[in-house]
N, C-alpha and C positions, 0 to 999 in steps of 0.2 A: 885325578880331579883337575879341572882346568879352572886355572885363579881367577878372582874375580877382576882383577888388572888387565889380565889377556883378554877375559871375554869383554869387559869395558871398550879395549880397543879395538876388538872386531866390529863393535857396534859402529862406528865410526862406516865400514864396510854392508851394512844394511840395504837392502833397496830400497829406493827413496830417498835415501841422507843425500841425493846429489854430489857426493865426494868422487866416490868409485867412478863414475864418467870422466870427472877430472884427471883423477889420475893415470886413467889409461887413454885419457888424450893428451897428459905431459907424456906420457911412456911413449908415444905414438911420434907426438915430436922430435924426443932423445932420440928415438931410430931412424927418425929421417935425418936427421945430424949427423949422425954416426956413418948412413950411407953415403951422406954428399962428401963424406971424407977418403971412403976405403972404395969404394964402388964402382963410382964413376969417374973417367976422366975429363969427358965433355964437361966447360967451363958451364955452359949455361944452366945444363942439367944437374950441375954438382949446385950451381947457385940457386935453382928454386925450391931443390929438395931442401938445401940449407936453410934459407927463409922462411920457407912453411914447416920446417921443424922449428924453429925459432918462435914463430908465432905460435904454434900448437903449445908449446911448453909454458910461454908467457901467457896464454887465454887461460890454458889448464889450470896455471899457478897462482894467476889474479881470481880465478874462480872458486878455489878454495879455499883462499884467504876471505872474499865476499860471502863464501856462503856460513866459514866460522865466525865472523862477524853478525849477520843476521843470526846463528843462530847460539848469542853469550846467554848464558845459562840466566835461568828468573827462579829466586827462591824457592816457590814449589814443587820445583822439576828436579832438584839433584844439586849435584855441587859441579857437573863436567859439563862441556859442550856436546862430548860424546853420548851423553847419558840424555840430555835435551834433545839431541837430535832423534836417537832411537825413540823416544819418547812420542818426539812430533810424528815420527812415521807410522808408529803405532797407532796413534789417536787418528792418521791421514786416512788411514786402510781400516777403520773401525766402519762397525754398522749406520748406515743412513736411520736416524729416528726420526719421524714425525710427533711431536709430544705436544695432546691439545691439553687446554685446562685455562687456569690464570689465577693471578693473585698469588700468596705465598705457598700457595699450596706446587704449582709449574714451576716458580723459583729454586725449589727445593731442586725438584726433579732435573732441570736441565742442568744446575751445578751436580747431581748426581749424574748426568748424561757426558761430563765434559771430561770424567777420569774414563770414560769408554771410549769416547770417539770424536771426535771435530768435525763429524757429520751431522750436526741437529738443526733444525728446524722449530720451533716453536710456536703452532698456530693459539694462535690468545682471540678469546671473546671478546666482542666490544657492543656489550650489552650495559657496562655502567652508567649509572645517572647520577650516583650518588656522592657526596663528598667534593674534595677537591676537582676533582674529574668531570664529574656534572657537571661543576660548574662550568668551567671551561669547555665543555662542549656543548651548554648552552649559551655560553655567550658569544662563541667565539666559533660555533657551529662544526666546532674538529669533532672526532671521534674520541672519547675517552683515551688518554694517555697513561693512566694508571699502571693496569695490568702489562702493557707494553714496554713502562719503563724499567719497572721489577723484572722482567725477563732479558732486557737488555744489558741491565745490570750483573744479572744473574750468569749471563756468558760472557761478559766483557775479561780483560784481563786488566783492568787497571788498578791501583793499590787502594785499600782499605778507606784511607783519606780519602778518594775521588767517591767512592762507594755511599759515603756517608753525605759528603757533598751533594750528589745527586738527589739522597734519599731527605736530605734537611727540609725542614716546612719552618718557616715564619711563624712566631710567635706573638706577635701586636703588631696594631696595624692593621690597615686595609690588607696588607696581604697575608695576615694571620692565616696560619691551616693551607697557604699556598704552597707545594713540592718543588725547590730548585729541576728536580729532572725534570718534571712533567713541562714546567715552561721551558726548557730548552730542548723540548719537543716540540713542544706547539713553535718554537721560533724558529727552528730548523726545517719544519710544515712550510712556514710560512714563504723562508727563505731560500726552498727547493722548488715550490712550486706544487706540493701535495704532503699529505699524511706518508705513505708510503715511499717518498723519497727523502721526508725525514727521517723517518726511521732507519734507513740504507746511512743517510747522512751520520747518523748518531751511533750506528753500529760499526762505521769504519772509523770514529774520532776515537772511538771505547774499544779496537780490536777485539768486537765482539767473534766468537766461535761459534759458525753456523749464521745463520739466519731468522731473525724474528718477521712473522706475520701476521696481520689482522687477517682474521679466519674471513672475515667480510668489509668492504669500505660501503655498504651501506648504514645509513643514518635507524640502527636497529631500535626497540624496544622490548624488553622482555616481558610477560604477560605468563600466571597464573591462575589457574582454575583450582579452588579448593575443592574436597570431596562433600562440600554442602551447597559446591555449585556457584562459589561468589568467586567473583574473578578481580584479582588484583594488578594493577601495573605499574611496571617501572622496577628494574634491580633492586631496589635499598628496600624497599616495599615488600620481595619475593622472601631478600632475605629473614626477614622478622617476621612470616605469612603464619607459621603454630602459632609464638607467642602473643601477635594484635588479632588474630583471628578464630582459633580453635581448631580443630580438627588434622588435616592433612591436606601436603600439596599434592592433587589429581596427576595435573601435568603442566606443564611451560613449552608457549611457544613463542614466536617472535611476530610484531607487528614493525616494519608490512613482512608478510609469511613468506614471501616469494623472493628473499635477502640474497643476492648470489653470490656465491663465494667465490673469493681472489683465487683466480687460475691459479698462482705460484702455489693458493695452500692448494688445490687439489693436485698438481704434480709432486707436490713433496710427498700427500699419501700415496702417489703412485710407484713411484720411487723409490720409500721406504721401506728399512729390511728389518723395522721396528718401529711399531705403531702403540703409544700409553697413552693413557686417560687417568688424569689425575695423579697424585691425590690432590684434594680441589673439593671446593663447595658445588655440593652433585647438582642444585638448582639454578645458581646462579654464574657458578664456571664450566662444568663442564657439557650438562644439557643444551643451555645455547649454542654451542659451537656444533653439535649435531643437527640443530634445528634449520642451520643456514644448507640452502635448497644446494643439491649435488655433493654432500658431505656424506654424506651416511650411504649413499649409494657408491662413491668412490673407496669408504671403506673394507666396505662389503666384494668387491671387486681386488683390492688389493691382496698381493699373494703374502705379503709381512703379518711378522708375530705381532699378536694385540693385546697386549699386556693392559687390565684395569690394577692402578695400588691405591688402595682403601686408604679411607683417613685416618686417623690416630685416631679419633675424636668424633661423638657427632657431634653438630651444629645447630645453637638454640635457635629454635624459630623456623629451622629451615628441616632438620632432619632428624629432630629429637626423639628416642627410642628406636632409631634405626640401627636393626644390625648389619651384617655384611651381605647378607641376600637380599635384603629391602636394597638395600642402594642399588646392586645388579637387576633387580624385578624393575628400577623406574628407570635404569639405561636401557634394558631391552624392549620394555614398554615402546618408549619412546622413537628408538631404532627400529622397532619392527620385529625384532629375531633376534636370537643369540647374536653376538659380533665379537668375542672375546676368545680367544686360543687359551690365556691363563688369567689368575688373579692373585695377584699380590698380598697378603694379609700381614699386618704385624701379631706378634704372639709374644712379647713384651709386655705383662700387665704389671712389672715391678715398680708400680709409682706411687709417692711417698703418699701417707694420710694428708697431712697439710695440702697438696698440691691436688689430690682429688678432691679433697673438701672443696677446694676453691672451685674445682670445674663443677662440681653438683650445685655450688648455689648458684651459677652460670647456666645453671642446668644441661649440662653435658657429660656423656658419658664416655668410655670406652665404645671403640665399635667393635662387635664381640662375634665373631665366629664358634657357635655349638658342634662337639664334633658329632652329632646324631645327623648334625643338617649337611655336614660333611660327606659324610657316607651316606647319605642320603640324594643330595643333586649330583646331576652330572657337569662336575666344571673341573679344571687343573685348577685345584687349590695350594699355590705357596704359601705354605706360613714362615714367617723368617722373623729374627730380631730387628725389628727398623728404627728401635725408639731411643730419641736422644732427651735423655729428663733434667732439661734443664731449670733452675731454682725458682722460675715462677711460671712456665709452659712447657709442652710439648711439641717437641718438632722434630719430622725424620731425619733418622742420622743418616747425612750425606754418603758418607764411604758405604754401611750398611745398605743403604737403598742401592747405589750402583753395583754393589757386589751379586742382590737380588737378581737385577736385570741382567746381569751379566748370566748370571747361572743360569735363569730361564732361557735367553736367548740360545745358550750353548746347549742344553738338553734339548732344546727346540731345532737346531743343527743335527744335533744326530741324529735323532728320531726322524728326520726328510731324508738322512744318508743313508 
């Protein structure tokens, strides 16, 4: 059995750790050293090989001390540099995701994306009117910063304090209910010269992992057709369309319909070697982002796994009595055609009396997969434990959720080999 000491310090030797080139360009020096001593006797020839082994060894040795330097180990990664670095290379060489959605639901997902890879992407909806966000992009004519800030936050690497910081709102006062992150979006908007060069601004001060994008920089609105035909607008409005209205949402699209989406999100779905959707509010995070024109045809087109993960939860007003095939019947609706390789399901229903009571008078349910309806459609159904039951909500357990994708992704590898 080989210790776990030894292989610690072979990790060090990894491709990618940048060490190993170092060292065989000191090695490469010490030989030129060694020659200009035994080798030759010409004075000039013994002097350059000497010098450029001198410099080879001094670049080699200043480079390995710079690159343990950048890479001193950060609480979540281990206790070594070696163990960081392997780490970093791992995450370097992981799968390219594309992952649409927004709000806490995308949050969840990309910190579960970030023990896979340090390839992600996150295209976010910016279909908000509501709340803090509205406001400010009705006053101030930006795009919702909302769901862009939770996803920036969500990759960042900065400490708990800064996290909290960002996420704080004002409690009295004119700026009551206003988010420290979201204005130091909008001022980094202002102070780059666009929306999307804040965002770049704010994800290189946050050592954000990957990349966050507005799925579109046009000025959107979301728009609902209930199934009695009465059309409602504006996100805050979608959200709560059962409860002020009755029946079912038909479908949602966006005014003006012709929204073009950010080249960068369409090369990232080109690019990616894993494509989720959600989990996310199906009306008002994840349908918009399909609805923006050359989306859904670039996904359709991409050769990446397309992973849907269900919510814990329905949502009052927006998806109430919905089980796991109703939400996939109004993505495909709305897509055109299947567009899913697999779907994610939790199969965790261990939740306390107290904390169900609470969600029923919220009027929300589990979202429940039947197995009749199982064996019945044709789709890759994952069922897996996702659920983290904490003392007054539910929310996906992070390592759990990544462990998911992970497996699907890997069964999804063999099966093309």
């Amino acid at each position: 059995m080989v210790s776990y000491k030894f292989k610690n310090k072979l990790r060090w030797l990894v491709p990618g750790a940048k060490i190993k080139r170092h060292i065989i360009e000191a090695g490469i020096g010490f030989v030129s050293v060694t020659l200009s001593e035994f080798l030759f006797q010409e004075n000039a020839t013994r002097i350059v090989f000497f010098v450029l082994g001198q410099l080879l060894i001094l670049h080699g040795v200043l480079s390995i001390i710079a690159r343990l330097w950048r890479s001193k180990p950060k609480g979540m990664f281990g206790t070594t540099r070696a163990d960081q670095m392997y780490r970093e290379h791992k995450l370097d060489s992981g799968p390219k995701i594309a992952a649409f959605g927004g709000g806490t639901g995308l949050s969840s997902l990309l910190r579960a994306a970030k023990k896979i890879t340090s390839n992600i992407t996150a295209i976010v909806t910016v279909a908000d009117n509501g709340g803090n966000s509205g406001v400010l992009r009705k006053e101030l004519g930006i795009l919702p910063p909302g769901d862009i800030r939770n996803c920036v936050i969500a990759l960042s690497e900065t400490e708990h304090t800064m996290d909290e910081l960002l996420n704080y709102r004002f409690k009295e006062g004119t700026m009551a209910g206003y988010c420290v992150g979201n204005l130091v979006l909008v001022a980094l908007s202002d102070m780059q010269g666009g929306f999307l060069k804040g965002i770049r601004s704010a994800s290189d001060v946050l050592a954000v992992t990957g990349q966050v994008l507005p799925v579109t920089l046009d000025n959107v609105h979301l728009i609902a057709e209930m199934d009695s035909g009465e059309v409602i607008e504006g996100e805050d409005l979608v959200g709560s369309a059962q409860r002020e209205h009755g029946g079912y949402i038909k479908r949602v699209y966006l005014k003006p319909e012709k929204a073009a989406a950010l080249p960068q999100a369409l090369e990232a779905i080109e690019e990616a070697d894993i494509i989720t959707f959600g989990p996310g509010s199906l009306y008002t995070s994840i349908l918009p982002n399909l609805m923006v024109e050359g989306v859904v045809e670039s996904i359709k087109k991409s050769k990446a796994l397309k992973i849907y993960i269900t919510n814990l939860m329905t949502q009052p007003g927006e998806t109430e009595h919905y089980d796991v095939y109703q939400h996939i019947k109004a993505i495909e609706e709305h897509a055109g055609e299947k567009i899913f390789d697999y779907v994610i399901v939790n199969n965790n229903m261990e939740i306390s009396d107290e904390l169900m009571e609470k969600y029923r008078l919220e009027y929300a349910e589990p979202v429940r997969l039947s197995p009749e309806q199982k064996e019945k459609e044709n789709y890759n159904i994952i069922c897996e434990n996702l659920l983290e039951n904490m003392d007054s909500k539910l929310r996906h357990s992070i390592p759990m959720l990544a462990n998911a994708i992970n497996k699907v992704y890997n069964k999804h590898k063999k099966s093309q080999e």
